[in-house]
N, CA, C and O of each residue as an XYZ file, in Angstrom:
872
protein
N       0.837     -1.217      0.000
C       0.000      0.000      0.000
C       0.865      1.259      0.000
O       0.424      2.291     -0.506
N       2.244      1.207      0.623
C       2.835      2.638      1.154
C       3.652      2.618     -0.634
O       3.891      3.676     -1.215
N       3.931      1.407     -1.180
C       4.274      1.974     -2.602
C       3.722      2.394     -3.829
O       4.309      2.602     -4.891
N       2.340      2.508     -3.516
C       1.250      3.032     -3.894
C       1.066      4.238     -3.926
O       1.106      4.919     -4.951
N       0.848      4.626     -2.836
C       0.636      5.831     -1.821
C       1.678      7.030     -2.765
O       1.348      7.979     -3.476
N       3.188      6.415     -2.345
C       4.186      6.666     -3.167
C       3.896      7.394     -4.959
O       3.947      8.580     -5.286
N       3.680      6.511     -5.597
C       3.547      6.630     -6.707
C       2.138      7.473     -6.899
O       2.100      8.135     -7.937
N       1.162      7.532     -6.184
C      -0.202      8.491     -6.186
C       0.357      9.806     -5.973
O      -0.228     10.720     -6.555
N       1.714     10.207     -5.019
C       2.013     11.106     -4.343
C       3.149     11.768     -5.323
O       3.392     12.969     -5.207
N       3.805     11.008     -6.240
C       4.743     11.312     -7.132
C       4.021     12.289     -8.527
O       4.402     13.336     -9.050
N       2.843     11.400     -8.801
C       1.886     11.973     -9.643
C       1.700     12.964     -9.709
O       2.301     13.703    -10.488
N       0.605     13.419     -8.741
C       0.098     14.269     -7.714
C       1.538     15.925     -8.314
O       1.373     16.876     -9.079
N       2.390     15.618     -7.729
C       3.722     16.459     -7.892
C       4.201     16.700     -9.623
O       4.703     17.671    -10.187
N       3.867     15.607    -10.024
C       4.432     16.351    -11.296
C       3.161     16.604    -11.972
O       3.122     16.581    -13.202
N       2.297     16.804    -11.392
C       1.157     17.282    -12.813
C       1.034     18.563    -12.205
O       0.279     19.296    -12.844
N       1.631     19.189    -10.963
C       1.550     20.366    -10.517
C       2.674     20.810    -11.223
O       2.406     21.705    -12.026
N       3.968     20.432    -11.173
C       5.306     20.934    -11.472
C       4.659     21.107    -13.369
O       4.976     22.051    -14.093
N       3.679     19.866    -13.825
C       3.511     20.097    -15.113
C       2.368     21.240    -15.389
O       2.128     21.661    -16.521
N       1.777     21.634    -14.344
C       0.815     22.758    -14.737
C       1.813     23.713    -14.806
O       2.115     24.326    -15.831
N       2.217     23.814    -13.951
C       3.551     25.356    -13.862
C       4.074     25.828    -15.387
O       3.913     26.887    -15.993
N       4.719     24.676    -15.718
C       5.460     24.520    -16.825
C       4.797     24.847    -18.105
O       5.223     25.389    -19.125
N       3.738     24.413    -17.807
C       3.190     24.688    -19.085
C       2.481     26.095    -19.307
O       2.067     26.521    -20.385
N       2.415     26.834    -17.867
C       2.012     28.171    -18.026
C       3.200     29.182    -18.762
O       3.274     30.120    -19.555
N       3.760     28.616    -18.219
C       5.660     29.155    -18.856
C       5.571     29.283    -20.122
O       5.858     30.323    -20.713
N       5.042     27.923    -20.827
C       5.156     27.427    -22.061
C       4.174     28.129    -23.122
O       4.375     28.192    -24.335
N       3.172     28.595    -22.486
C       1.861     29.623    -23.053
C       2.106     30.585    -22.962
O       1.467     31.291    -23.742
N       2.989     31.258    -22.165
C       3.047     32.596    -21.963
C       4.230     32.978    -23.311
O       4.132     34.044    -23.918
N       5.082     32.174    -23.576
C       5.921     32.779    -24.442
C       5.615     32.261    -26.120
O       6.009     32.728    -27.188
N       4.814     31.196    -25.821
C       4.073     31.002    -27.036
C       2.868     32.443    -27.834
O       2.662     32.967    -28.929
N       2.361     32.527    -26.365
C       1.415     33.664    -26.847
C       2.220     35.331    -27.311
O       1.845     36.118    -28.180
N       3.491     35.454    -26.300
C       4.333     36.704    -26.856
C       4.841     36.565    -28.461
O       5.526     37.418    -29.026
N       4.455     35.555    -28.959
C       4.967     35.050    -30.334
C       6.300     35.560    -30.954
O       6.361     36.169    -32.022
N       7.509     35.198    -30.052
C       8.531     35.434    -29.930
C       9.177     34.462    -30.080
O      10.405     34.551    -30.100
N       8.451     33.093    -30.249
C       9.467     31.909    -30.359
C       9.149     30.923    -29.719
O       8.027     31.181    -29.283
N       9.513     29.713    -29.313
C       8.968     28.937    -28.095
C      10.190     27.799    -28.189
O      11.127     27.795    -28.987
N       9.936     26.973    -27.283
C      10.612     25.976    -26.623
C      10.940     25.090    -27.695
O       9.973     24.925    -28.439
N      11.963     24.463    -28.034
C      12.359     23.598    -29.262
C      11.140     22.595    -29.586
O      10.908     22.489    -30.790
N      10.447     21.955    -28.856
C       9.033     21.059    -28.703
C       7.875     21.811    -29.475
O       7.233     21.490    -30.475
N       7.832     23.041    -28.571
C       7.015     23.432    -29.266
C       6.788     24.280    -30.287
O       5.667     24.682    -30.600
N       8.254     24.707    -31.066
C       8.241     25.237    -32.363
C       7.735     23.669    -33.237
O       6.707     23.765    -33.908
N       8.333     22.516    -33.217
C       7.892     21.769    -34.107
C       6.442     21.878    -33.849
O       5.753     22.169    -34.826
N       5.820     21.689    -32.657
C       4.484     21.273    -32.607
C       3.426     22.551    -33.531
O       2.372     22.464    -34.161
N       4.551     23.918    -33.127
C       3.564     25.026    -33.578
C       3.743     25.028    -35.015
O       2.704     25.356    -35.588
N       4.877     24.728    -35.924
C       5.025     24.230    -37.112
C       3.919     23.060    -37.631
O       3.042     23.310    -38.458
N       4.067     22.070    -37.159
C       2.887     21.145    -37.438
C       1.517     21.770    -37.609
O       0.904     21.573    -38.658
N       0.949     22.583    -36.547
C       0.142     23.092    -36.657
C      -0.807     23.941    -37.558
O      -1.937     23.833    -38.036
N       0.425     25.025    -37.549
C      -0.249     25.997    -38.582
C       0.252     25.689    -40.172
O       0.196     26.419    -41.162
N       0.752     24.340    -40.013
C       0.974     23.706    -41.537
C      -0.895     22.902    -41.536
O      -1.966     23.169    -42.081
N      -0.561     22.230    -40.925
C      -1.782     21.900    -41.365
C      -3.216     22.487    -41.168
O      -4.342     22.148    -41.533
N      -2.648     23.599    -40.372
C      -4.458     24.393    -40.342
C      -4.452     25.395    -41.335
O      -5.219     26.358    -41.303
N      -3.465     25.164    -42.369
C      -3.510     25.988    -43.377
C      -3.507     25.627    -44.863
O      -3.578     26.293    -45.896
N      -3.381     24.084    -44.535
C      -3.897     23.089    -45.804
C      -5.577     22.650    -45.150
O      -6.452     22.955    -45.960
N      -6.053     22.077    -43.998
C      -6.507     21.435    -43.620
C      -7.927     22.391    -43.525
O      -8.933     22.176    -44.201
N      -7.756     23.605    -42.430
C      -8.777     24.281    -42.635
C     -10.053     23.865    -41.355
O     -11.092     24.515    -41.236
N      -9.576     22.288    -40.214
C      -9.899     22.002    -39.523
C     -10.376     22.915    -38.331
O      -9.635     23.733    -37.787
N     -11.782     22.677    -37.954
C     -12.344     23.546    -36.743
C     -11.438     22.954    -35.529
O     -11.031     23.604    -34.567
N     -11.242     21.743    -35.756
C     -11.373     20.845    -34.065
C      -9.214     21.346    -33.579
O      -8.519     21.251    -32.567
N      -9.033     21.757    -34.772
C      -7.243     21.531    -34.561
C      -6.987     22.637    -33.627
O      -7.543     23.708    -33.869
N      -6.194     22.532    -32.547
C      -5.210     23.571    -31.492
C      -3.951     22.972    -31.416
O      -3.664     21.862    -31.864
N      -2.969     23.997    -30.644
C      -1.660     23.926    -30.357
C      -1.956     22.715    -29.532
O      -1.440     21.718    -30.036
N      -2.424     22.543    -28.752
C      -2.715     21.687    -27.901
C      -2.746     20.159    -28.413
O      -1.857     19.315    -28.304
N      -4.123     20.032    -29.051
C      -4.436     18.815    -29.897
C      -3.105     18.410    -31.056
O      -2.900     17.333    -31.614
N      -2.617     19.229    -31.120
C      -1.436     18.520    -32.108
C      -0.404     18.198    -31.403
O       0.214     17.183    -31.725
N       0.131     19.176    -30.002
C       0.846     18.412    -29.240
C       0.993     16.934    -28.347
O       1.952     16.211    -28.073
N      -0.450     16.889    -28.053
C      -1.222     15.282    -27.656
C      -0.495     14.371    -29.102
O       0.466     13.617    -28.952
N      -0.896     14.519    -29.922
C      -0.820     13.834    -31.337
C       0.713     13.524    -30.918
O       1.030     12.511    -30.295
N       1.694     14.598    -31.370
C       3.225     14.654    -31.341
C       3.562     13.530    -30.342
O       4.353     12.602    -30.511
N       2.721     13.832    -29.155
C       3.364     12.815    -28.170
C       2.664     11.397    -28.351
O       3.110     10.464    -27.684
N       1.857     11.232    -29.002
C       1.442     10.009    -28.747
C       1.863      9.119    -29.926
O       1.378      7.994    -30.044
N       2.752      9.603    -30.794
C       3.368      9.136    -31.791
C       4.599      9.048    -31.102
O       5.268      8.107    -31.528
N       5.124      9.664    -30.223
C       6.198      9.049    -29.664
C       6.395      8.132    -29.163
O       7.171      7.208    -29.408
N       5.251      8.419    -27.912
C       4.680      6.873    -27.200
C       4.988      5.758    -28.089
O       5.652      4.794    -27.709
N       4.444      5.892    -29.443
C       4.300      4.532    -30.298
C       5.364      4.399    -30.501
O       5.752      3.311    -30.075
N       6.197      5.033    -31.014
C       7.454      4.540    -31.247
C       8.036      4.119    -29.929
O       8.605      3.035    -29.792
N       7.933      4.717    -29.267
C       9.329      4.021    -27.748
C       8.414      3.028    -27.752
O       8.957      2.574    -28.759
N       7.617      2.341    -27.581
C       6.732      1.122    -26.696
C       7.064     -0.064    -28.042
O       7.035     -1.288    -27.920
N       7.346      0.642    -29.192
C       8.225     -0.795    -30.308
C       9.671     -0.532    -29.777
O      10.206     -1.490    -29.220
N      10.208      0.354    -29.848
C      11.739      0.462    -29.460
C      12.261     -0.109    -28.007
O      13.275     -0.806    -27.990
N      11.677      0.143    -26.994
C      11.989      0.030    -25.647
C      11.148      0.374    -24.594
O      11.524      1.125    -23.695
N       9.675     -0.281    -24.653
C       8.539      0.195    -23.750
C       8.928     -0.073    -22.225
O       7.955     -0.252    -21.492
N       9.995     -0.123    -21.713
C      10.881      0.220    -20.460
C      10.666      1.836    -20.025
O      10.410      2.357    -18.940
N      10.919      2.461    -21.548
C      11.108      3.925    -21.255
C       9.526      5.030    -21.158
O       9.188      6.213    -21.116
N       8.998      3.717    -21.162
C       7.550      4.761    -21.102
C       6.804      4.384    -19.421
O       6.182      3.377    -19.081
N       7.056      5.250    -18.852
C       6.318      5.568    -17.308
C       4.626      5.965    -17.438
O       4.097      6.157    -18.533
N       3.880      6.052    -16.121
C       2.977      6.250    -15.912
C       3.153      8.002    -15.906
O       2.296      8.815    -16.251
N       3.982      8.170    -15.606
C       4.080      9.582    -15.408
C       4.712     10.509    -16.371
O       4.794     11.726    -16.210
N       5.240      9.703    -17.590
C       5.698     10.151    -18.713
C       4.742     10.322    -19.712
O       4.855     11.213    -20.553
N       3.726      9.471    -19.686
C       2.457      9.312    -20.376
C       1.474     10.665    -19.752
O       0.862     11.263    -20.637
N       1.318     11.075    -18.627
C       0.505     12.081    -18.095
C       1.331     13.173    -18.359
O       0.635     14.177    -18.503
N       2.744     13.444    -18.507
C       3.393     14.438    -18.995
C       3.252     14.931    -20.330
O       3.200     16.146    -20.525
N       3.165     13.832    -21.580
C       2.807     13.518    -22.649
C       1.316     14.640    -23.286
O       1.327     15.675    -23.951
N       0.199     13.837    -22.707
C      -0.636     13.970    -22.785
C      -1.238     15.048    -22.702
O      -1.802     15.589    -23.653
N      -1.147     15.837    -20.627
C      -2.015     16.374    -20.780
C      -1.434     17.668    -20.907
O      -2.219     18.616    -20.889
N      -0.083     17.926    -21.045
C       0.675     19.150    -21.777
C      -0.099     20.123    -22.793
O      -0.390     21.302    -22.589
N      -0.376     19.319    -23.986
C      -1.196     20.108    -24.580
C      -2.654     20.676    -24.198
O      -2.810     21.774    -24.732
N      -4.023     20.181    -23.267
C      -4.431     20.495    -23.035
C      -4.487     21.450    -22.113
O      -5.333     22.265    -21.745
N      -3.019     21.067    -21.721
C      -3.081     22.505    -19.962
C      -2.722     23.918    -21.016
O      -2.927     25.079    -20.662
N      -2.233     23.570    -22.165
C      -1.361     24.963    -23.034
C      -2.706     25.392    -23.726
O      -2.679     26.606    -23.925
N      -3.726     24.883    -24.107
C      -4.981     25.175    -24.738
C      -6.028     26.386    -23.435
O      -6.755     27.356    -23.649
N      -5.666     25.788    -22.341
C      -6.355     25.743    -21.243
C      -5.740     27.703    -20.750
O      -6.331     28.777    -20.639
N      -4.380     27.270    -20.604
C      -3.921     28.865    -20.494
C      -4.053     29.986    -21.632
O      -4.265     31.194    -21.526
N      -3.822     29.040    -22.943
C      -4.131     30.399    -24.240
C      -5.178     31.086    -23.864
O      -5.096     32.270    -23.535
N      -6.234     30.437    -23.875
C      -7.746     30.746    -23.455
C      -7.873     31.786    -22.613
O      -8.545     32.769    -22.926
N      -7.239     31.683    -21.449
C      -7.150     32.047    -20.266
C      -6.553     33.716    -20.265
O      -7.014     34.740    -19.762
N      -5.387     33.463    -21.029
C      -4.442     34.594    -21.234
C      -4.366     35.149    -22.473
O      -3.566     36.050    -22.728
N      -4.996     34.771    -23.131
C      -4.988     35.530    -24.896
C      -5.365     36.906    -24.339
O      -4.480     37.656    -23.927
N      -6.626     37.247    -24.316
C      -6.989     38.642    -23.932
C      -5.955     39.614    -23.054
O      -5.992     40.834    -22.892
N      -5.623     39.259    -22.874
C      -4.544     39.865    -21.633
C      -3.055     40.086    -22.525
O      -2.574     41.214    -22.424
N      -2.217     38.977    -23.481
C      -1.172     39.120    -24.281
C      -1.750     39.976    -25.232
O      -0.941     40.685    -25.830
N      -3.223     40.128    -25.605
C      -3.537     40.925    -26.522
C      -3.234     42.252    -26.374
O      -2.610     42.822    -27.269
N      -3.605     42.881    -25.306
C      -3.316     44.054    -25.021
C      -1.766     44.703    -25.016
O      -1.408     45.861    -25.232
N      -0.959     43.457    -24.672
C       0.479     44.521    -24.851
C       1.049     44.256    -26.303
O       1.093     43.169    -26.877
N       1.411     45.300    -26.700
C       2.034     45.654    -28.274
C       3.848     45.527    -28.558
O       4.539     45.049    -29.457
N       4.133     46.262    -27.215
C       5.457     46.667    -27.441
C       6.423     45.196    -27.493
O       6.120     44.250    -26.765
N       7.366     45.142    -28.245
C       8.912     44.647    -28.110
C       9.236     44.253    -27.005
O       9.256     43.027    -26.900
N       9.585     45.005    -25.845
C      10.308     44.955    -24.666
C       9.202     44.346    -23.292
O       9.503     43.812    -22.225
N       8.075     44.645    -23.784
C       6.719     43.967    -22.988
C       7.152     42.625    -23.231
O       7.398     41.808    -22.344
N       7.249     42.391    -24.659
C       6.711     40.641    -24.611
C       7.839     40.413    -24.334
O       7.703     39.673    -23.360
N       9.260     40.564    -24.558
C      10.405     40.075    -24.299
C      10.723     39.742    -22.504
O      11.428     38.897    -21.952
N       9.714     40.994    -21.896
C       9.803     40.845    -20.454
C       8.688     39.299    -20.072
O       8.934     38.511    -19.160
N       7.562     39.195    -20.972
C       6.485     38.260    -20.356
C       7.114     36.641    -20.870
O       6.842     35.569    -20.328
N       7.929     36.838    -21.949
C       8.737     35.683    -22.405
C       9.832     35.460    -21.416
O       9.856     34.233    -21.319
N      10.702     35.915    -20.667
C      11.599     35.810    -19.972
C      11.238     35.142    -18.558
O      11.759     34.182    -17.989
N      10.106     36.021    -18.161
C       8.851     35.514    -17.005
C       8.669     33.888    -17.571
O       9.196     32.943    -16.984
N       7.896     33.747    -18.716
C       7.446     32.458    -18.985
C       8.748     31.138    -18.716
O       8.643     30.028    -18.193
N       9.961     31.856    -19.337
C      11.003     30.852    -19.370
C      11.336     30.495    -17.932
O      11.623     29.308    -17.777
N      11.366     31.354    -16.711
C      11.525     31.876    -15.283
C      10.302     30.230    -15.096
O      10.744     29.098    -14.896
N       9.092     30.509    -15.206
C       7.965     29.211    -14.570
C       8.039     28.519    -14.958
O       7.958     27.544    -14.211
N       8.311     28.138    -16.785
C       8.883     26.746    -17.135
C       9.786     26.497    -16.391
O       9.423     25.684    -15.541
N      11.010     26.862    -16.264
C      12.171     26.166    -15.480
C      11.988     25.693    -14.204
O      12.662     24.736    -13.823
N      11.028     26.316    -13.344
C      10.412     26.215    -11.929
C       9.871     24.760    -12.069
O      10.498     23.852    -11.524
N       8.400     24.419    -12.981
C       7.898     23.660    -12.895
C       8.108     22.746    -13.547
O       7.460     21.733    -13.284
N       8.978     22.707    -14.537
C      10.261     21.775    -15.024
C      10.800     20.743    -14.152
O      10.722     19.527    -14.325
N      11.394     21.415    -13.128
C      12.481     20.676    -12.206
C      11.260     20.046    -11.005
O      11.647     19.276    -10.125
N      10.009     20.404    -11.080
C       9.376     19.881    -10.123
C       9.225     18.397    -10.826
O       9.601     17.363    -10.274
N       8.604     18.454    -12.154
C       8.755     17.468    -12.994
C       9.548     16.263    -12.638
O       9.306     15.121    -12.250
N      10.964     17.231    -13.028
C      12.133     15.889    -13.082
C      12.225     15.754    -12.036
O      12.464     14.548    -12.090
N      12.262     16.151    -10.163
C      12.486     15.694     -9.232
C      11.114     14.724     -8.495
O      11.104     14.042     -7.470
N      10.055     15.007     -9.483
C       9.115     13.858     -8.908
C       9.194     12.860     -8.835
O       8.543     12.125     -8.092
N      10.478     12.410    -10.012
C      10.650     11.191    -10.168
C       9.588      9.888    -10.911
O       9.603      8.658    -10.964
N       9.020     10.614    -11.234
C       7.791     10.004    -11.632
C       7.797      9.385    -13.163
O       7.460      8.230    -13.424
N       8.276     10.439    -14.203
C       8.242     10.610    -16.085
C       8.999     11.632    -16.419
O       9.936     11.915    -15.672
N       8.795     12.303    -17.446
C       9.762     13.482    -17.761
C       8.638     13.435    -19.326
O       7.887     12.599    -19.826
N       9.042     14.731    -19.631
C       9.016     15.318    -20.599
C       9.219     14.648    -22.534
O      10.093     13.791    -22.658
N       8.353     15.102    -24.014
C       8.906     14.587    -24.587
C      10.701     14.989    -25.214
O      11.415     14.308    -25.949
N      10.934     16.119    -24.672
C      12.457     16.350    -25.298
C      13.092     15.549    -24.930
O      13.644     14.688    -25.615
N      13.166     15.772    -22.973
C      14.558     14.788    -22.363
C      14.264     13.534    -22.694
O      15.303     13.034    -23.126
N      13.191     12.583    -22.724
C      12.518     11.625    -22.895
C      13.494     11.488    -24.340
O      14.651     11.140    -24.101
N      13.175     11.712    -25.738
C      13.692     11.251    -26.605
C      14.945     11.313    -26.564
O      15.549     10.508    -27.273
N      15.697     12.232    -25.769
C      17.039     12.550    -26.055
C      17.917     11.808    -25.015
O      19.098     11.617    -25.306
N      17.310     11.262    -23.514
C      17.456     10.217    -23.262
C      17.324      8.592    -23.980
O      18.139      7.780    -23.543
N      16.674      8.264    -24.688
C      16.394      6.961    -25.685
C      17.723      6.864    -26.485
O      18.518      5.933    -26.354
N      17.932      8.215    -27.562
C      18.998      8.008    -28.157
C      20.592      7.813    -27.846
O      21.503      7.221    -28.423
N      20.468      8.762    -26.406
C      22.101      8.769    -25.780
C      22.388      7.195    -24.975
O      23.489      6.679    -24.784
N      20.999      6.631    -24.580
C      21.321      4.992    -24.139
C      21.964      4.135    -25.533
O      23.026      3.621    -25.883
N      20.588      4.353    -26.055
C      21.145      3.234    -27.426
C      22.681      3.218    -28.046
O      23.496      2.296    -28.062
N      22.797      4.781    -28.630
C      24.188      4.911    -28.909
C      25.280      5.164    -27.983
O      26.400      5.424    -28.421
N      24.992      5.097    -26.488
C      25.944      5.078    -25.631
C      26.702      6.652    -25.867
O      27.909      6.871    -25.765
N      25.763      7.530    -26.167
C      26.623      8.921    -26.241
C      26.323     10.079    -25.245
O      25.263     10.055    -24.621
N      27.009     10.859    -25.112
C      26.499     11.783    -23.919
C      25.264     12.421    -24.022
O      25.043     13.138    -24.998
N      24.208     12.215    -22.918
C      23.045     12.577    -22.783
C      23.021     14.384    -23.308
O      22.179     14.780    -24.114
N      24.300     15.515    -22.566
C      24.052     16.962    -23.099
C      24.000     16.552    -24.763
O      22.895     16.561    -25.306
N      25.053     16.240    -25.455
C      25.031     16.435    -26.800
C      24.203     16.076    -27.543
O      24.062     16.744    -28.568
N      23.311     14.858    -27.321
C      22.395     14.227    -27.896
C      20.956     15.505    -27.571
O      19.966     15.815    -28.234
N      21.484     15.947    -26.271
C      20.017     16.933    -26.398
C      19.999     18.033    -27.026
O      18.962     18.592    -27.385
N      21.502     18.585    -27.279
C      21.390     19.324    -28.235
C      20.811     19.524    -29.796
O      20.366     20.494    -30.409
N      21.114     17.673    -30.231
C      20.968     17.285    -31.505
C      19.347     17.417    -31.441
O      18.721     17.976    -32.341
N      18.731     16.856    -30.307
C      17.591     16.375    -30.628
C      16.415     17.813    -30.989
O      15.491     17.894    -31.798
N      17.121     19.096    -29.697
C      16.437     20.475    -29.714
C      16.938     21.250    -31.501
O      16.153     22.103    -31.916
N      17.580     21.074    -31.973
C      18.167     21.417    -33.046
C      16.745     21.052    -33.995
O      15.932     21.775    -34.571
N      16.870     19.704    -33.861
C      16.151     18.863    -35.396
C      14.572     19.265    -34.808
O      13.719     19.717    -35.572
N      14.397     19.109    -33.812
C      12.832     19.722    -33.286
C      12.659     21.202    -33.830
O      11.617     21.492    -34.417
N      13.716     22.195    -33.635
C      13.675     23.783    -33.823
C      13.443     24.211    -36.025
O      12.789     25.021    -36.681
N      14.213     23.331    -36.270
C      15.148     22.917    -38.053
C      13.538     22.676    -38.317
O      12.807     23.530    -38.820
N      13.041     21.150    -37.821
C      12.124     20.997    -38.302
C      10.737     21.550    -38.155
O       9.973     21.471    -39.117
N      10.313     22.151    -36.933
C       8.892     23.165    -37.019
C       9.526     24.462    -37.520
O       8.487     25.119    -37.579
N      10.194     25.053    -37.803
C      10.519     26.119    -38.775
C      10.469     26.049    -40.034
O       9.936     26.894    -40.752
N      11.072     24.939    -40.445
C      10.467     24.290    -42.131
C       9.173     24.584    -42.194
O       8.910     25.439    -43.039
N       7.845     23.965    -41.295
C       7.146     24.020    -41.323
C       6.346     24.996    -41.128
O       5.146     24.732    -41.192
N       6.734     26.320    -40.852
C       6.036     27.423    -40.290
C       5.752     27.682    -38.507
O       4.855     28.284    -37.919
N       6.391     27.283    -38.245
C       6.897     27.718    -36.287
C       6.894     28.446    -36.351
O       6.474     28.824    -37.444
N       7.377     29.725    -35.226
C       8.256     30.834    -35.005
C       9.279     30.740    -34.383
O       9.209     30.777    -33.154
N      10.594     30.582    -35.056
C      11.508     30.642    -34.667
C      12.314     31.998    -34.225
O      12.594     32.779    -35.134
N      12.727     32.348    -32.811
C      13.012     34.299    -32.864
C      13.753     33.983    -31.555
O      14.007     32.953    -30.931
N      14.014     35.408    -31.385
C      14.326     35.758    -29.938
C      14.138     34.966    -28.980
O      15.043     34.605    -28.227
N      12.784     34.551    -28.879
C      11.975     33.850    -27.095
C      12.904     32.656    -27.361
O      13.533     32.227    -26.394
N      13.125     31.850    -29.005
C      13.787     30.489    -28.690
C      15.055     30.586    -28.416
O      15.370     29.594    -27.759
N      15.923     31.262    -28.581
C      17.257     31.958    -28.085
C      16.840     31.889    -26.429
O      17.091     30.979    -25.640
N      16.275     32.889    -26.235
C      16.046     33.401    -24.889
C      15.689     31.822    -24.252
O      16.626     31.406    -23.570
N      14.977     31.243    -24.308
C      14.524     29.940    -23.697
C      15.423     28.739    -23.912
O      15.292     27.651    -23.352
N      16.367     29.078    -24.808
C      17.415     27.996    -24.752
C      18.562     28.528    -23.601
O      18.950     27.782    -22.702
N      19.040     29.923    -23.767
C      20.369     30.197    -22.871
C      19.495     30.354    -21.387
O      20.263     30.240    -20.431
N      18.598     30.502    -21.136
C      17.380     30.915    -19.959
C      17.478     29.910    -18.669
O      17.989     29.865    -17.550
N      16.336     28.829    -19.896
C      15.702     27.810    -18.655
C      16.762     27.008    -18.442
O      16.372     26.268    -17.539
N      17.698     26.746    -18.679
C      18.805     25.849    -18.685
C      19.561     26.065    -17.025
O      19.594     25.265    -16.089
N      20.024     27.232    -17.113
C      20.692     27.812    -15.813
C      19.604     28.225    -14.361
O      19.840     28.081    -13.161
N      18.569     28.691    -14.951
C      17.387     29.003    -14.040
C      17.076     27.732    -13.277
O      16.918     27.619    -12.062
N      17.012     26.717    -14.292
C      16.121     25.374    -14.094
C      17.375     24.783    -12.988
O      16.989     24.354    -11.900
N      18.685     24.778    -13.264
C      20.091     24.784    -12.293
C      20.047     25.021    -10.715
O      20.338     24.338     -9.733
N      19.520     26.379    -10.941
C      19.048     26.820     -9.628
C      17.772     26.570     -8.435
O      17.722     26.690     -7.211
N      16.853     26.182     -9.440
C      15.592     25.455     -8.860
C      15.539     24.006     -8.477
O      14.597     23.538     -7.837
N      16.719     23.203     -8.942
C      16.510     21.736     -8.878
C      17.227     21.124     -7.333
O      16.962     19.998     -6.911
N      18.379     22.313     -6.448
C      18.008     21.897     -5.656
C      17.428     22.002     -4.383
O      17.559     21.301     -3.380
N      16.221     23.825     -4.790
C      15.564     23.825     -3.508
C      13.965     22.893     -4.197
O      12.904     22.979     -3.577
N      14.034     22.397     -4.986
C      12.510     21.392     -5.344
C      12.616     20.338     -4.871
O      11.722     19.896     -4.149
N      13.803     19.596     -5.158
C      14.441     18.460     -4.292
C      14.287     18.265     -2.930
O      13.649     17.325     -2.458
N      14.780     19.015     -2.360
C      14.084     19.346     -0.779
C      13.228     19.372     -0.218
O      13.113     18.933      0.927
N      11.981     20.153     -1.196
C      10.890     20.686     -1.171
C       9.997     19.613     -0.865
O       9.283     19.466      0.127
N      10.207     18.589     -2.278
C       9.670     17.023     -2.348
C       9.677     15.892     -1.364
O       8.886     15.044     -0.950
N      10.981     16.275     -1.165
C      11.627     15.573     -0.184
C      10.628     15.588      1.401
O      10.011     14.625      1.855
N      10.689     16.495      1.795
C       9.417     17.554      2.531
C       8.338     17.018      2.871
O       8.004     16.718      4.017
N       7.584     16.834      1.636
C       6.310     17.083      1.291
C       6.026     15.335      1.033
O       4.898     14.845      0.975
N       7.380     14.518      0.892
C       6.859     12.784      0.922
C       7.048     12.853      1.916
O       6.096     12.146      2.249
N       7.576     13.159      2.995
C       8.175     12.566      4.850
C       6.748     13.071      5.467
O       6.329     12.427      6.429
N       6.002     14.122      5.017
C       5.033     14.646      5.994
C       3.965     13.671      5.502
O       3.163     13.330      6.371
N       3.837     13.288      4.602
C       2.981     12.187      4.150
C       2.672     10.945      4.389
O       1.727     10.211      4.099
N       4.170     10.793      5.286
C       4.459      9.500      5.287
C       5.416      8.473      4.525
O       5.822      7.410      4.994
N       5.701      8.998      3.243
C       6.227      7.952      2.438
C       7.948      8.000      2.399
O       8.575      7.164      1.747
């Protein structure tokens, strides 16, 4: 029962650390300044096909579900080891929490015009991704689809996990820009950003967690 408990309680933590994150992830999506290597492909995918397609039902959201659940398929033929309960809820409900904040916050990004506004609300966004990022990875629970793939490849080929994530944010950024992404500033900014920020947060979250399973019990 208490490894139960455990794993209910791990959950629990990263779908909070994953709400965070994904407010991060809306906020600099909506400054349309660029976005996170993930989600330039996803926003590439997107407005490629809502511009052949012409679909009512399509969002940033719904195509990111898609993105990931084509991953899913592939790791679960490649090495269904690497697919968690909590990698799958990371997966998933990512895109709906990013649908959930556009909504929320469109009216509000609408109103500011200037350059140096959105560059400030993009910097902010990269600031809560990195926060609720590291809540993520210290839940211990799943992770994300970047580290997720870029972990798969650095096992198989036995190569260093940084370089492989470089390769992998590259061909994600290369390829939703082909496609019509926005590639700019915010993805600059969110690459040199959350990296060092996220540095600094991982080990008062650690603690935090740490914390928050002992008072629980587990």
């Amino acid at each position: 029962m208490g490894k139960y408990k455990e794993i209910f309680l791990r959950l629990i933590i990263l779908f909070v650390g994953l709400t965070i994150a994904h407010l991060g992830v809306t906020m600099f999506l909506l400054a349309d300044l660029g976005a996170d290597p993930f989600n330039v492909l996803v926003q590439g995918l997107y407005r490629g096909l809502d511009s052949v397609s012409g679909w009512a039902f399509l969002s940033h959201g719904r195509v990111h579900i898609a993105v990931c659940f084509l991953i899913i398929m592939v790791l679960l033929i490649v090495d269904k080891s690497y697919v968690k309960l909590g990698t799958i809820v990371c997966m998933v409900f990512g895109g709906p929490i990013i649908d959930f904040f556009s909504l929320l916050l469109a009216p509000l990004f609408a109103m500011v015009s200037s350059f140096a506004a959105k560059l400030l609300l993009l910097a902010l966004g990269c600031v809560i991704l990195a926060y609720g990022m590291t809540i993520v990875i210290k839940s211990q629970a799943g992770t994300g689809p970047n580290d997720l793939v870029a972990v798969v490849i650095s096992d198989k080929l036995k190569k260093k996990f940084s370089v492989i994530r470089v390769i992998v944010d590259f061909s994600f950024v290369a390829a939703g820009w082909l496609l019509g992404g926005v590639f700019g500033i915010g993805t600059l900014v969110c690459a040199f950003l959350v990296g060092p920020v996220a540095g600094i947060f991982l080990p008062i979250n650690e603690k935090l967690i740490e914390k928050i399973l002992k008072k629980c019990g587990v």
